[in-house]
N, C-alpha and C positions, 0 to 999 in steps of 0.2 A: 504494500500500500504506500503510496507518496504518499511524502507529507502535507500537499494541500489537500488528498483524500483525510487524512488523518485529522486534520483540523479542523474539516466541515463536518464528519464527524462527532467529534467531542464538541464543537459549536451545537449542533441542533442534539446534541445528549444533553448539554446545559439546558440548554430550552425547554424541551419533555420535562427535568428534573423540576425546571422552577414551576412548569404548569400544573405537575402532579402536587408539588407543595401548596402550589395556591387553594386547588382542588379540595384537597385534606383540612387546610387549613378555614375555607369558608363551611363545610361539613361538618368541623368541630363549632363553629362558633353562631351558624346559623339559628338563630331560634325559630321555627314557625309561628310560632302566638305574636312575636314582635309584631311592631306599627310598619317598620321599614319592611318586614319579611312578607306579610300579608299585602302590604301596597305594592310590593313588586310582584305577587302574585300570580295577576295576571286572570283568577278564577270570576269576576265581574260577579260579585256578588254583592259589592256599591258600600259594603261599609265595611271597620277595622272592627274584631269583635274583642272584647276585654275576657278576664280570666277570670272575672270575678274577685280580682285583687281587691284587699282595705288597707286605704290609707287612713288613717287620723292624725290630726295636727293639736299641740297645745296652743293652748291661748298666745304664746308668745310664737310659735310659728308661722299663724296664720297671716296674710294678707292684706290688703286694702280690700272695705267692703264690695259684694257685688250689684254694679248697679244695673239691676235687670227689671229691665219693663216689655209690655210687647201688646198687642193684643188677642185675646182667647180664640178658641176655633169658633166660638159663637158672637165673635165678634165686638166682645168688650174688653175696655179698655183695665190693663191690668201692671201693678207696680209694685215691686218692692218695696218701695218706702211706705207706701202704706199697712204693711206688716212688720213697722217699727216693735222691736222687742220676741218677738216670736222666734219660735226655731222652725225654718222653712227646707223642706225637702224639695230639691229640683230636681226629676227625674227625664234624661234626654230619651225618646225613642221615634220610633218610627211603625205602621203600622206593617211596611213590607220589612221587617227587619226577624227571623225568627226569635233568636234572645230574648227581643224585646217581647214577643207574645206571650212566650211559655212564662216570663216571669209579671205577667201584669195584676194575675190574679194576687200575688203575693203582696204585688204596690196598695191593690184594693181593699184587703184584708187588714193592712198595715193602716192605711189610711181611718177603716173605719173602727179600728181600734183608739188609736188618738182618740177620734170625735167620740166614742162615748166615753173614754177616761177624761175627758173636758179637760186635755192638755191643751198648751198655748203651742200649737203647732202647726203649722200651714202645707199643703203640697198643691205643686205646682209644676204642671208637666211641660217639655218641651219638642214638640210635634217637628219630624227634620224630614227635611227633604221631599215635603207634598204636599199638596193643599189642601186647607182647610176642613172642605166638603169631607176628603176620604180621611184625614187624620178624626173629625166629627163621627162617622158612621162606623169605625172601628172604637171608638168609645161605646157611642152609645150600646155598640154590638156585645160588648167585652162586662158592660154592666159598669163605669169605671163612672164613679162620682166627684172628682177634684178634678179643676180645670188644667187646661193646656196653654200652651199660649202657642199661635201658630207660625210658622217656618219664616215666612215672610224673609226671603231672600238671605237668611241663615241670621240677619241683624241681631235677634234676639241672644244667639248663640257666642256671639263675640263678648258680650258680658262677662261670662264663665271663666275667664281669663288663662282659655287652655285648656283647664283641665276636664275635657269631654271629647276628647278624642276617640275615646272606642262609643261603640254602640252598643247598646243601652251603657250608660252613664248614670250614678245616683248621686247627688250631693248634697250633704246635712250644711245649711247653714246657719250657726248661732245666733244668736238676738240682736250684732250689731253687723249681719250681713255678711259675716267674712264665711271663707270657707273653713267646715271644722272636720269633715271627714269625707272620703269620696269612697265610691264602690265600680270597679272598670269592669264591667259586666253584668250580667242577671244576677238580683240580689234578692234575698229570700226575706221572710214578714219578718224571722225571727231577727236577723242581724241589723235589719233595718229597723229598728225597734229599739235594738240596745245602742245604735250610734245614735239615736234623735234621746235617748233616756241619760246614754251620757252627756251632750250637750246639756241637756236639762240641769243635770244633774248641778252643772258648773254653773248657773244661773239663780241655783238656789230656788 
């Protein structure tokens, strides 16, 4: 073999070698549940789905309040500041979103638990990516009694300051707005229950 055989060679052996590392190297480090891993996808399934992770934040964690207004899917006009002092759960979903279906009965249950514990508690959904009419008729369909507030060109959604990135999204916010706990995926009556009882809790 010449040596310009020889070098082209060990040349394109280098190249294999560093393709095969690269290879291994995205294989180990890939997660599928990721935000990045799911968007590059590719499956058009139109939303990032969470894992049902919980985060909580202490009081000294938390944020600037969220200022979130918007109007309902019935068309009234709806604001956080008017639910000064309360603990307000935000729940993002969508009706074509599956996540979002299988855990609604749970939001419902949660919901009407509050209202007969006569907690100072508010929930307040956020209807993505359709209008109105069909985010409405999958309420009404679902049995769901606490408003929405609807899509309206995602506006509403920029509030949230980020963190609703996956779909379904739950958020506990304390009495002076800020975020106190989130949930990145379907989240069940019982857990949702104990992040609105702890906020509470801290409220006295």
């Amino acid at each position: 073999m010449s040596d310009l055989d020889r070098r082209t060679v060990l040349r394109w052996g280098a190249v294999a070698m560093a393709g095969g590392l690269a290879l291994v190297t995205a294989a180990c480090t890939s997660d599928p549940n990721s935000v990045e891993s799911q968007a590059r996808s590719g499956d058009r399934k139109g939303y990032v789905a969470g894992d049902g992770s919980i985060e909580q934040l202490t009081p000294a964690q938390r944020g600037e309040p969220v200022e979130l207004l918007g109007t309902t899917l019935e068309g009234e006009q709806w604001s956080l500041k008017d639910k000064d002092g309360a603990v307000v759960v935000v729940n993002v979903w969508g009706s074509w979103c599956p996540p979002c279906i299988e855990e609604t009965p749970a939001l419902q249950k949660a919901w009407e638990k509050v209202q007969a514990d006569r907690k100072d508690v508010v929930f307040i959904g956020m209807d993505k990516l359709e209008g109105p009419e069909t985010g409405l008729a999958f309420q009404k369909a679902k049995g769901v009694t606490y408003p929405s507030l609807a899509y309206d060109g995602g506006v509403p959604l920029l509030a949230l300051q980020g963190k609703a990135s996956a779909t379904p999204t739950t958020l506990v916010l304390d009495g002076e707005g800020r975020i106190a706990a989130r949930v990145s995926g379907p989240v069940t009556t019982s857990t949702l229950l104990g992040l609105v009882d702890d906020v509470l809790a801290e409220q006295g």
